[in-house]
VOGU-3710 file (C-alpha; in Angstrom, 3 decimals, decimal comma):
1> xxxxxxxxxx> -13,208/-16,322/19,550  -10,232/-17,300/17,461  -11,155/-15,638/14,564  -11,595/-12,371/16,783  -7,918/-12,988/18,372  -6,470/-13,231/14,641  -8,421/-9,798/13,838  -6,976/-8,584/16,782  -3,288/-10,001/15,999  -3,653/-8,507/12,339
11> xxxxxxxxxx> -4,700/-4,732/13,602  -1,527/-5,162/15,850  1,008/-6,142/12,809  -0,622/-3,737/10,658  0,167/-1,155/13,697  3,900/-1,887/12,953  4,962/1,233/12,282  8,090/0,946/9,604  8,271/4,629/8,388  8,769/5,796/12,150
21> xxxxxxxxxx> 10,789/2,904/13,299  13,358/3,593/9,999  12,954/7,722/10,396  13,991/7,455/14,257  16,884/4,798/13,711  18,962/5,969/10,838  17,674/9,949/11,320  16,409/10,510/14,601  13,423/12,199/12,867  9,715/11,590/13,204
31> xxxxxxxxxx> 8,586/10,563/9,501  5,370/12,689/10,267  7,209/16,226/11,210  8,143/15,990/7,407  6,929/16,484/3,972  3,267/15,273/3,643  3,171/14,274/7,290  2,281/10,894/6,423  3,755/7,118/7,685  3,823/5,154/4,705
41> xxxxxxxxxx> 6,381/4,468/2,090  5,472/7,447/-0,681  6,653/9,998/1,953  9,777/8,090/3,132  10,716/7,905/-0,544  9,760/11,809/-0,543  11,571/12,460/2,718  14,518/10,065/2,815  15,443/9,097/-0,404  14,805/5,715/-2,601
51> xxxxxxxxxx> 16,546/2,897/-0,484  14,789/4,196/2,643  11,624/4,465/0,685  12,267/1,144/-0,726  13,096/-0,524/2,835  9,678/0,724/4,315  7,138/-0,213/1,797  8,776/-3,942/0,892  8,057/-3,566/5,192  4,534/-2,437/5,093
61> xxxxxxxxxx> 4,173/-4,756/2,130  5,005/-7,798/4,643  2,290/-6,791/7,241  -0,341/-7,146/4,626  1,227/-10,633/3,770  1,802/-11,789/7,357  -1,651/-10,784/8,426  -3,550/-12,822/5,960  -1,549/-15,493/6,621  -2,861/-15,905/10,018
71> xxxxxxxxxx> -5,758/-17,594/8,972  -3,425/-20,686/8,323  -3,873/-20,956/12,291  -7,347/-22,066/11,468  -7,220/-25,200/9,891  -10,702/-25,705/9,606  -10,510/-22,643/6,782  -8,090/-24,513/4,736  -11,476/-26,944/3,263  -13,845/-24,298/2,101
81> xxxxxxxxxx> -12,366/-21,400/-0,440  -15,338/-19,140/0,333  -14,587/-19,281/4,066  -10,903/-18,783/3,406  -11,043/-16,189/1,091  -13,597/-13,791/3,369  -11,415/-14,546/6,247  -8,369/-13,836/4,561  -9,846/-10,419/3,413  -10,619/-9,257/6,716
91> xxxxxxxxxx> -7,697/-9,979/8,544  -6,032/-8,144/5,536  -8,625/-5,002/5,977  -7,614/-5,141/9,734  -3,870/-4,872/9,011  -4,710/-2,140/6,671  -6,613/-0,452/9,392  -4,078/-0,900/11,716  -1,578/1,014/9,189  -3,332/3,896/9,060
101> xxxxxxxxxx> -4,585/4,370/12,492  -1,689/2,410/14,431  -2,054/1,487/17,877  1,921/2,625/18,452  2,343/5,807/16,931  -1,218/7,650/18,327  -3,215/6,236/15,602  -1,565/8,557/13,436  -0,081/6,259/10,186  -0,093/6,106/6,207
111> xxxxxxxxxx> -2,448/5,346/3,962  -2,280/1,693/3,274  -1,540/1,506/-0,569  1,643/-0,792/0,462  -0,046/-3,147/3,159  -3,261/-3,109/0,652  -0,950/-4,762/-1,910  0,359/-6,493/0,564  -2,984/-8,092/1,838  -4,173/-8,590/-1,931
121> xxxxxxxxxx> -0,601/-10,780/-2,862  -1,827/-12,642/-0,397  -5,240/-13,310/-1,091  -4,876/-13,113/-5,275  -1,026/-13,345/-6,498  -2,055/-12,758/-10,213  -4,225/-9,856/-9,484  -1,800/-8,354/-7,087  1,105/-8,540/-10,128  -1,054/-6,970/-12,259
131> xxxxxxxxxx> -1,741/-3,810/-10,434  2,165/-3,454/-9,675  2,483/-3,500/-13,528  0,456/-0,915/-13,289  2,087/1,279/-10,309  5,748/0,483/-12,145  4,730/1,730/-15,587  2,965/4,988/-14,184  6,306/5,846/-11,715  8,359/5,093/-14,325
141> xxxxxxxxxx> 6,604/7,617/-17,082  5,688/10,161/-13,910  7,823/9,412/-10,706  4,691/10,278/-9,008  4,383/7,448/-6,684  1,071/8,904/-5,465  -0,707/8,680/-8,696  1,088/5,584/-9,355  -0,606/4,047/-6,704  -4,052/5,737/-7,449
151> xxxxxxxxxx> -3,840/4,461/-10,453  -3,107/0,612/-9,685  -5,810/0,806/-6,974  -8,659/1,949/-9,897  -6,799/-1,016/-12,063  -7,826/-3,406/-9,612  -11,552/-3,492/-9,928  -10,916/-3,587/-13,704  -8,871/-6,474/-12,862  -10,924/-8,831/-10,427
161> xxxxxxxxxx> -14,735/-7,259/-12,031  -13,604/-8,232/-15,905  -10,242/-8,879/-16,577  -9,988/-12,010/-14,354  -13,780/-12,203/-13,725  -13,364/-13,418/-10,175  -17,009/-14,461/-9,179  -16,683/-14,178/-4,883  -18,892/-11,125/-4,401  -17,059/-10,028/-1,104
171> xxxxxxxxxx> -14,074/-10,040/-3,148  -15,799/-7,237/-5,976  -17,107/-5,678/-3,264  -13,730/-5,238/-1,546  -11,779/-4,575/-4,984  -14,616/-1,283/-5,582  -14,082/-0,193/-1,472  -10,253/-0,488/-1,824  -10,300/2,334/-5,263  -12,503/4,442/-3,366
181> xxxxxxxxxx> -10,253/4,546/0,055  -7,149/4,824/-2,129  -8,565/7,790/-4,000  -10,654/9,046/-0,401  -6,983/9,183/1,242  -4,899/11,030/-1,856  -7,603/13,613/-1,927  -4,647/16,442/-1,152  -2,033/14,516/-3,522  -4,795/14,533/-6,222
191> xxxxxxxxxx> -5,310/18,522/-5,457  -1,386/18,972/-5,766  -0,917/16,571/-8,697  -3,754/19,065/-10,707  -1,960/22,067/-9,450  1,131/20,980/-10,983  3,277/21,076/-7,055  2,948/17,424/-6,011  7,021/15,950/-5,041  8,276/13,113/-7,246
201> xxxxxxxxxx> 10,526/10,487/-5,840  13,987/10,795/-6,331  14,356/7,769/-8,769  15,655/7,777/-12,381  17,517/10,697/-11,775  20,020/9,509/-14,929  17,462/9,356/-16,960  15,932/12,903/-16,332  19,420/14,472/-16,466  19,760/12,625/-19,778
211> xxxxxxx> 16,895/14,584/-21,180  18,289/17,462/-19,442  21,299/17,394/-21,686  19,561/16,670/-25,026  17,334/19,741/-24,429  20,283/22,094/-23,981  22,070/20,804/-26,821
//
């Protein structure tokens, strides 16, 4: 019953909605009427610039991180890693759930990359560090934070499967299910990034207007 109550209580933080809450208080916008319609942090950074952007996903990041810590309620999960460790990835999978179909905003949300990292700092530090390598290096080269995050989520089964060889099989199993639902929910980004029309954030705009310069010279 206690475990189902913590479920519960991480569905509800993962609910949170950040995007909307940030659109409707500095803007008086609804996140969703804009851009790719979307509640998460790649479309705030789209649709509001980089420090809103930035504000919402180090937010959604925190649900993630706040719901997996709810199994410290538990005590009894603190002497057996195996327990912990499932129950730490499904209260994380509920927050994630929660973000994309939230409770307060007519199940109508993001898709999850943020909380996702959020939940897997959580679990797995080193992994989670790893994949933001990852996402930092591909926005940085692209500014694409859409296939920066596609491409973090496919590094993490590299990661946990042979990089890090981490032998919980719940934990391979979730590392596979979380690159396909990352890649299931950028289906139209992937579509726009092959047409050549997907938005990039407005970060390192120095740096492009550097280039800008040095091509026109």
């Amino acid at each position: 019953m206690k475990e189902l109550l913590c479920i519960v209580l991480a569905y509800l933080i993962g609910s949170i909605p950040s995007a909307l809450i940030i659109s409707r208080k500095f803007f008086g916008i609804d996140i969703r009427d804009y851009g790719s319609g979307n509640m998460g942090a790649t479309n705030t950074f789209r649709v509001l610039g980089s420090k809103y952007g930035t504000i919402v996903m180090i937010m959604d990041i925190l649900k993630g991180v706040i719901a997996v810590a709810l199994f410290n309620f538990l005590p009894y999960y603190h002497s057996s890693e195996l327990l912990r460790t499932n129950f730490m990835i499904g209260l994380g999978l509920a927050a994630v759930i929660g973000h994309i179909f939230p409770i307060f905003a007519n199940f109508k949300g993001g898709k999850g990359v943020a909380t996702l990292f959020g939940m897997i700092l959580a679990v797995q530090p080193v992994v989670a560090i790893s994949c933001v390598g990852v996402f930092l290096l591909v926005l940085y080269l692209t500014r694409y934070v859409s296939l920066s995050s596609i491409l973090a989520a496919l590094f993490l089964p590299i990661s946990v499967l042979w990089i890090w060889n981490e032998h919980e099989p719940l934990y391979r199993i979730f590392a596979l299910l979380v690159a396909a639902l990352v890649i299931f929910t950028h289906q139209k980004n992937i579509g726009r990034i092959l047409r050549g029309v997907e938005s990039r954030v407005p970060i390192l705009k120095h740096r492009d207007k550097r280039k800008s310069r040095r091509r026109n010279d």
